[in-house]
N, C-alpha and C positions, 0 to 999 in steps of 0.2 A: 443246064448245069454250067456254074459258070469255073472256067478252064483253072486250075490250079498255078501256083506258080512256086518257084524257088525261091527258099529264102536270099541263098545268094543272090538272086537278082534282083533284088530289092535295093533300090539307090540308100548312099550312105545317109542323106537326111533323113531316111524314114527310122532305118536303124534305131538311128539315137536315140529318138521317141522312146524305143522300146527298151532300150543299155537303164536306163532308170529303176526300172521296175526289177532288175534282179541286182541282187546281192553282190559282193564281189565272188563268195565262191563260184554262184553261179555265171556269173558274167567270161568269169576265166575260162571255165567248162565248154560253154556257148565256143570261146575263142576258139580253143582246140579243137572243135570238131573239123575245121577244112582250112588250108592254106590260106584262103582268104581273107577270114578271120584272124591270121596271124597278123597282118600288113598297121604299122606300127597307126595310120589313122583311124583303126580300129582298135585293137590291144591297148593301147596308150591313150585312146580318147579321152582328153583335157577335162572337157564337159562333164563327162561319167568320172571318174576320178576325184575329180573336184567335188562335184556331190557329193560321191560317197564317204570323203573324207570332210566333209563341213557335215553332211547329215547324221552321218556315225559316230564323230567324236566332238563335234560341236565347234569346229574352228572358225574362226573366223576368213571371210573370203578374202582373196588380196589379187584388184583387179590388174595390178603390173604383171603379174605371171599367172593369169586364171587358164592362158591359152600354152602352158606350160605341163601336158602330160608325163611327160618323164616323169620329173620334178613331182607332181602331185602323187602319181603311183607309189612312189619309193617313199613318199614319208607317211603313206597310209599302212604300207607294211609295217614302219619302225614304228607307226605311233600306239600298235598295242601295248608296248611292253617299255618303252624308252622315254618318256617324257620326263625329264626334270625342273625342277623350277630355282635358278639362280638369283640372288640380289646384291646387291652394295652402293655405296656409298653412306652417306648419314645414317647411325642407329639410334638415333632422337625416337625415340615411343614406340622403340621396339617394332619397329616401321618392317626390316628388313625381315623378322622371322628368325633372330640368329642365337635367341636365348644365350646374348651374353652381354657384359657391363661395359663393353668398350664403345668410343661415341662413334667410331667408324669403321667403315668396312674398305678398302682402296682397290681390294682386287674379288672378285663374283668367288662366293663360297653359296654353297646349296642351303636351302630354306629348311628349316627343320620342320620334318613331318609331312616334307610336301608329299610325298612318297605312298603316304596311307591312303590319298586321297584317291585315290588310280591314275587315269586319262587327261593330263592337263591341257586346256583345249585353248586357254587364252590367261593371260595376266594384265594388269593393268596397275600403275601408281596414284594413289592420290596426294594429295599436300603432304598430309603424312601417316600414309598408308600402302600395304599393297594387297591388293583381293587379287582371287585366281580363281577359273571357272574349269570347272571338269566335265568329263563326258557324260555323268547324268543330270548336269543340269543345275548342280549346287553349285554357291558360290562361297567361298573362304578368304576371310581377311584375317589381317596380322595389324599391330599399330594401332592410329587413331583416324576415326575418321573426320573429328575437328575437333585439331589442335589449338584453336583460339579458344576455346570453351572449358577443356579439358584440360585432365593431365594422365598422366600413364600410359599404357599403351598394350596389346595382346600380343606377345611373344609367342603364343601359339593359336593355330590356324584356327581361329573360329568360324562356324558355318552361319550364313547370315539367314534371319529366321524369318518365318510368314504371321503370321494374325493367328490368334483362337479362332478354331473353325478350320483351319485348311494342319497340313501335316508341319512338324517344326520347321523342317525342309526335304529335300528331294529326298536326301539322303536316307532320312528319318520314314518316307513315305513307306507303307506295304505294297504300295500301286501305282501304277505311272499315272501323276496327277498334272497333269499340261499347264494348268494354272500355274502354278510355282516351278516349274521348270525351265529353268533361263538358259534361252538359247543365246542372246546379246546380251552384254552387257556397258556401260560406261560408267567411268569413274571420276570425278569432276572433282575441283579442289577440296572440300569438302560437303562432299555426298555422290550419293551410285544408284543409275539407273540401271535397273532389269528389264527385259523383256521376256518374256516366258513360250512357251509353246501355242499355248493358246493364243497369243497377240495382246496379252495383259501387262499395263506398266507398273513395274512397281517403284518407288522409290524409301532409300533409306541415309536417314539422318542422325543414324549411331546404330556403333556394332553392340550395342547393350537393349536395344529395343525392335521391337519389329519392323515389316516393312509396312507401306502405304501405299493401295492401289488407287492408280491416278487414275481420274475422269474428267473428261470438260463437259461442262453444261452446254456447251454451243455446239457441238464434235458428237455423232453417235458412232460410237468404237465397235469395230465388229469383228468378235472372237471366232476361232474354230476349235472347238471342245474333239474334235476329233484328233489335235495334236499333229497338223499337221498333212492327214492324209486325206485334204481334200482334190477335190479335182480338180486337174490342169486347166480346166477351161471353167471354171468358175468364179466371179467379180472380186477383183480384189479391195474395191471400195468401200476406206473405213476403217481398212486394216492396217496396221501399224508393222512398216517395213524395219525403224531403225532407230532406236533410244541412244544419245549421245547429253552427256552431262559435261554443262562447261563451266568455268568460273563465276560467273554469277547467274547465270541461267540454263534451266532443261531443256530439253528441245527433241520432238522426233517429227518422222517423217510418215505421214501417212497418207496411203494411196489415196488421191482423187482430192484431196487436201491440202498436201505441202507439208512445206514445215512449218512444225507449231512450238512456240516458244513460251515458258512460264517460269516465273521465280521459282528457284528452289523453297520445297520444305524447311521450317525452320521449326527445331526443338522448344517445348515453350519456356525453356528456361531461356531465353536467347532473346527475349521481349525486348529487352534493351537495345539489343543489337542491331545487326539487318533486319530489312523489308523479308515480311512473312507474305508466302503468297496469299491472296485474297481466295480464301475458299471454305468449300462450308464444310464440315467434318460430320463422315456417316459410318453405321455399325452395319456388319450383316447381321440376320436374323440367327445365325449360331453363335453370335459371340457374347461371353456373360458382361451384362449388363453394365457392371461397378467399377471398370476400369476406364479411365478418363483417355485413354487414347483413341483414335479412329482406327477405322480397318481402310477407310476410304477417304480421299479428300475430291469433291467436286469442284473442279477450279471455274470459278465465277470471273478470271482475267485472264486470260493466254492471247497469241496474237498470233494468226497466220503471213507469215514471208510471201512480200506480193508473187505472183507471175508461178509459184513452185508447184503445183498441183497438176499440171497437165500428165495425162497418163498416154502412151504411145499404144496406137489403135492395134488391135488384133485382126487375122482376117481380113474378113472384107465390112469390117463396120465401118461406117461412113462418117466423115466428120463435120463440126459447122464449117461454118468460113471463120470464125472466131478462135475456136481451139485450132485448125489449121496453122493459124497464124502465129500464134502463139508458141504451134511446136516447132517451128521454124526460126522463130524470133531466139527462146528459148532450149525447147525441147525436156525432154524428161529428167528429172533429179535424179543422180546416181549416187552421189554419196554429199553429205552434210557436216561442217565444222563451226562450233561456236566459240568465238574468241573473246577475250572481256568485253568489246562493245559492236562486234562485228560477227556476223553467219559468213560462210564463203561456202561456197559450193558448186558441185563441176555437172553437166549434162553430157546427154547421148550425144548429142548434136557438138562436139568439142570444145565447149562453150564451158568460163569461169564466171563467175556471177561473186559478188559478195554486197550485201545489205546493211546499213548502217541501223543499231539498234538505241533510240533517243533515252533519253532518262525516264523515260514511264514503261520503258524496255518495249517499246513498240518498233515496227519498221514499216515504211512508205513506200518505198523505193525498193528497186534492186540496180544493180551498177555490172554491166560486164568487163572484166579486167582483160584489154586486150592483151598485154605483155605476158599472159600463158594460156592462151587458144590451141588447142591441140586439133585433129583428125578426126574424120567421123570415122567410126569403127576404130579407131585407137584407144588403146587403154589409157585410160585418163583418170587421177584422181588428185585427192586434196589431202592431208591430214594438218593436224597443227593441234596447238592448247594454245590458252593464257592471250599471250602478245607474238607469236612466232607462228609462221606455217611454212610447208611445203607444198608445191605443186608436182605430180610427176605427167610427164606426157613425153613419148618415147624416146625414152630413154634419159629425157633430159629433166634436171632436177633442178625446180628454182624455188630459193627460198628469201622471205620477204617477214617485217615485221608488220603490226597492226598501225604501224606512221605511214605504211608507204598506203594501204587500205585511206585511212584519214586524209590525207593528202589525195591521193585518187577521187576520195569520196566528195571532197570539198573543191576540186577544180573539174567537177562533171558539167558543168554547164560552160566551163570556159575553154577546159580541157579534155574534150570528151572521148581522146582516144590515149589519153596519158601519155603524152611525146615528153620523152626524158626527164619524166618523173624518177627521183633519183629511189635507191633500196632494195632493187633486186640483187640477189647472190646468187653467184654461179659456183659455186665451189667445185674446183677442177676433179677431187678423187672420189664428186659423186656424179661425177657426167658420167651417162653411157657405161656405167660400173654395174649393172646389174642391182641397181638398190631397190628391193621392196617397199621399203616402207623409212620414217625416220619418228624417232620420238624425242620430243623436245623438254630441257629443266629449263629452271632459272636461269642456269651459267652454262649449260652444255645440251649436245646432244647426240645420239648413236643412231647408225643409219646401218638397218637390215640389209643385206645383200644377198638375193638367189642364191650362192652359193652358201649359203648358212654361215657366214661371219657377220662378227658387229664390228666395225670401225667407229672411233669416238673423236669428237670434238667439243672443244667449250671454251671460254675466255673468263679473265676475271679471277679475283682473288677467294682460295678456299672452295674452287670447283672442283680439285684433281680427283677427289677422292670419290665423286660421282660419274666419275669415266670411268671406271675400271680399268687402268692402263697398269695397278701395282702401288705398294707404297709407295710412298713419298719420297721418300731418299731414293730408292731404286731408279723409279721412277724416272728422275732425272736424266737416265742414260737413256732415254727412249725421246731424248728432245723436248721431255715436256715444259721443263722448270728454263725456259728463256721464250724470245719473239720468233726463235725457227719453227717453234711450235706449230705458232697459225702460218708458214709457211712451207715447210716440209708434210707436215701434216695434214695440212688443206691441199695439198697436191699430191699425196698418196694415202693418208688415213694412216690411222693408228689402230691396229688387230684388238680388238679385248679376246684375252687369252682365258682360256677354263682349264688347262694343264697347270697342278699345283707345282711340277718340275720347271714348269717355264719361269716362274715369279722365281723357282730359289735358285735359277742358273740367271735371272737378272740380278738376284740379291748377292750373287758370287762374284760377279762382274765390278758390280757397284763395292766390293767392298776391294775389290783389287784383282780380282782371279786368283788361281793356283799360287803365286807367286809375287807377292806383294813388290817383293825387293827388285823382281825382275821390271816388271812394270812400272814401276816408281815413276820415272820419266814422261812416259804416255798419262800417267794417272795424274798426271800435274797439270797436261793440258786441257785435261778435261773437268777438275776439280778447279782449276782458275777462270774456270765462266768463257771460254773463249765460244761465241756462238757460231761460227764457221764448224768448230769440232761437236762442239754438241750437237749440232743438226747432222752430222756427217757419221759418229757415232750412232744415233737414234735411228738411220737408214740403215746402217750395217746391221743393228740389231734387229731389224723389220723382216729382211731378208733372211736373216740366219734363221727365227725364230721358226719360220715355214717348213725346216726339218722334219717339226714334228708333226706334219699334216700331211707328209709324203703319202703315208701310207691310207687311203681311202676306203680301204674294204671294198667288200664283192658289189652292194651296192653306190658305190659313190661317193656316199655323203659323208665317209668321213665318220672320226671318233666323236666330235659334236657337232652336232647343223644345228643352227641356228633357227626356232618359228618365230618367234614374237621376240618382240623386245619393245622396252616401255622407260618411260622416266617422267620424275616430277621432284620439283623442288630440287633436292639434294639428293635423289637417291635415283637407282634405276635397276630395272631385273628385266631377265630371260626366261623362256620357255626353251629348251631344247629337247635334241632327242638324241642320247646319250649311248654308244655303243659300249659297254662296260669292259667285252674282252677286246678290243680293239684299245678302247681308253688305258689299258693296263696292259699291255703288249710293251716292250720293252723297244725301244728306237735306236735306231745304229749309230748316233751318235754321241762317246764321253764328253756331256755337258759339265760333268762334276773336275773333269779336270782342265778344262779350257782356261785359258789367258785372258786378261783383259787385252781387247781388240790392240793389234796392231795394223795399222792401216800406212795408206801412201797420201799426205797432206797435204795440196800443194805444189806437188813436183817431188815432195818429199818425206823419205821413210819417216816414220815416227820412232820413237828412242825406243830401247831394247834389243833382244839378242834373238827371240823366240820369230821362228817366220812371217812373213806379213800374210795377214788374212786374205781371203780373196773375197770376191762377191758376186752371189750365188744369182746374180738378176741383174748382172751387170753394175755399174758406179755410176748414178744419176745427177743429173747437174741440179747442183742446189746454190 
């Protein structure tokens, strides 16, 4: 008989194996029974935590803080009950959700209705739309999803529907049906990839018709109708890890395959317009007959991205000398970005790759960008739309346009390690700042930060209102409205606020403070454009405004953390997780009777009689 053993003595890798299979109540339980169990590598395992909050609520993962336990624990707590969904900027087609006639939005006001929907697990923008996915799996848009075609737009959340034959949606279902249950999603300028539980893609090309399950004739796709709970050691070849929808093409990733790239659907009234993909349109056998849409499209053109398929061996499975070389050269795909003419994407092996895609939307080649090589074992990722991306790789954030890609791409033969190729940006108050994530518009863009804030950036005329920084006149005392802008603000960020007290203690400011007549003097230097004071003002106001975040509560995070954040074109929204009696606790500081700032300029007080301010983070050299 062979000897028993304790669990405690069971090494922490085996552990983990097992942290999977229970629940969180039980996971906790497990903790409590002996000291051991208490020890925060256990308790707080990143690993377990993280699942349980991407498998429970459907978020999405985010490899810069995946090894961030704390952090994942505490927002699995709040996300039963606290999820809201914010927007702003442009209200062109009813994009934002805010069932009202005004063309914009300057400061993040809450999404009507998002509230009924439960568990908001992700949001995403299109050209001019915003969908949101929740924790069973539905997905809901507002707006339009092309606006070149159309006109008006859905002010309220519509659920986006499946084919006759299957349930309207998740929501609608009596039964948990895997097929129409989207765990991923991407939202591309006009049109949104799903992914479902089963490993099924859907796509759709208006919030007024259903969706279209993609196929390739070349590709056998392979589903798990079990939803999921197949087994750990069973092939993943075939299966579709990852649906991203870009500007003029779809694209995912699937195991043992790479990435696979195909024109979007196009609506048939749309003949005119763009290239429709090449494919043959199929019915299932439950659907009535007479209706001229497909339930299927079998795409007869897609293109695999060379080198992207190598899968990283398990075990002791042996490999060629070919694929050896290959994972070395390359290594395994971990995440994927499709930009108007360019794929970029990052591997295990620390490695950035991006592929140029020719006019028949093919690609030959792949190109490694050596100017953001990260660590093996370091978190490394990519994000981007359109013409802009990020790189992140520890800690450090570089972001590059699709000219500096072009330019790379077109001196590989002569310039084959990019020696001062010019277009990388470093933007100082996203270095080493704890940023998760960054999502990029036409004129701006807002960068997630671990600690649940958005700070925003953007340049260019009639961007403001797509930062969330406040109206427009307010606005102005925050630095935005001159060139300190991109200087002050590219070297510490600008907070997007979700306290409605914070915008009317900037609108009291801006109109003078408590005491007009007193201020008069100060209000004149700042009302006369001088940009030394507006950028020195805008930092005053940075610092003060942190008052009201003093207070964190029992867990951490604060009255709003920050999960997701998104933008496109002109608009941009939040996911957060909102502590309601925390949000509505009253703060120890009379905002309502404050002064416009008097500061020290120069060597020198500013005019008036009322104290000079101090600063709360000390006076930074600008």
């Amino acid at each position: 008989m062979a000897e028993s053993i304790n669990i405690t003595e069971l090494p922490l890798d085996i552990l983990v194996l097992v942290f999977p299979y229970l629940d969180a109540k039980s996971f906790l339980a497990f903790c409590s029974t002996c000291k051991a169990f208490q020890q925060p590598s256990i308790r707080l395992d990143p690993a377990y935590w993280s699942f349980q909050s991407r498998s429970t609520f459907r978020i999405p993962n985010q490899p810069v803080v995946q090894h961030d336990g704390v952090r994942w624990q505490k927002m699995y707590k709040r996300l039963f009950t606290q999820t809201r969904v914010y927007t702003w900027g442009s209200e062109g087609n009813n994009r934002l959700g805010h069932q009202t006639n005004a063309r914009s939005c300057p400061s993040p006001q809450e999404m009507h209705g998002a509230r009924e929907m439960g568990v908001i697990a992700d949001l995403q923008n299109g050209g001019w739309s915003t969908t949101i996915l929740n924790s069973k799996g539905t997905l809901y848009s507002v707006g339009l999803l092309d606006g070149e075609r159309s006109w008006g737009g859905n002010a309220d959340p519509k659920a986006l529907t499946f084919p006759p034959g299957y349930p309207q949606s998740p929501a609608a279902a009596a039964y948990n049906e895997p097929t129409i249950a989207i765990r991923q999603f991407s939202s591309g300028r006009s049109h949104i990839l799903g992914l479902s539980d089963s490993g099924r893609i859907w796509s759709w090309h208006s919030f007024d018709h259903p969706a279209v399950q993609i196929k390739f004739v070349n590709i056998d796709l392979k589903e798990d109708s079990s939803g999921g709970s197949k087994l750990a050691n069973s092939s993943l070849f075939g299966t579709v890890k990852q649906v991203v929808a870009g500007w003029s093409y779809s694209s995912a990733y699937i195991h043992g395959v790479g990435v696979v790239a195909w024109e979007p659907l196009r609506p048939r009234a749309a003949q005119h317009g763009p290239r429709r993909a090449r494919s043959v349109p199929r019915r299932l056998l439950q659907r009535d007959p007479e209706p001229d849409e497909p339930d299927t499209m079998l795409l007869l053109e897609n293109f695999e991205l060379p080198k992207t398929g190598y899968q990283r061996p398990k075990g002791a499975v042996r490999e060629s000398d070919q694929d050896r070389a290959l994972g070395e050269e390359v290594g395994q795909v971990k995440n994927h970005i499709v930009l108007e003419h360019f794929v970029v994407f990052v591997t295990d092996i620390g490695k950035v790759f991006c592929s140029r895609l020719d006019e028949k939307g093919r690609a030959d080649n792949i190109l490694e960008l050596c100017a953001f090589g990260g660590e093996i074992g370091k978190p490394l990722d990519v994000q981007g739309s359109f013409r802009t991306f990020a790189v992140f790789s520890n800690g450090r954030v570089v972001i590059a346009e699709q000219d500096y890609l072009e330019r790379s791409w077109n001196a590989r033969t002569t310039n084959p390690n990019q020696t001062e190729i010019a277009g990388l940006k470093y933007i100082p108050a996203l270095q080493h700042n704890n940023v998760v994530s960054i999502a990029f518009g036409d004129w701006h863009f807002l960068a997630l930060h671990s600690t649940g804030k958005i700070t925003a950036y953007g340049k260019g005329v009639g961007f403001q209102e797509s930062l969330g920084l406040g109206a427009l006149q307010a606005v102005r005392l925050r630095g935005l409205d001159s060139p300190s802008f991109a200087r002050d603000g590219y070297t510490r960020g600008k907070e997007v606020w979700f306290r409605k007290e914070q915008q009317e203690w900037l609108e009291l400011l801006h109109s003078g403070g408590k005491d007009v007549q007193e201020a008069a003097g100060r209000y004149g230097l700042y009302s006369g454009g001088n940009l030394n004071i507006l950028g020195e003002l805008g930092e005053w106001i940075e610092q003060e405004a942190k008052v009201w975040d003093e207070d964190k509560g029992e867990d951490g995070l604060g009255a709003y953390f920050a999960l997701r954040v998104s933008a496109a074109g002109h608009h941009s929204g939040a996911v957060l997780l909102v502590n309601e009696e925390l949000a509505k606790k009253e703060i120890n500081y009379d905002w309502r009777n404050k002064s416009f700032p008097r500061l020290v300029h120069d060597g020198e007080e500013m005019p008036g009689s009322v104290p000079i301010d101090e600063w709360r983070e000390g006076r930074p050299e600008l």
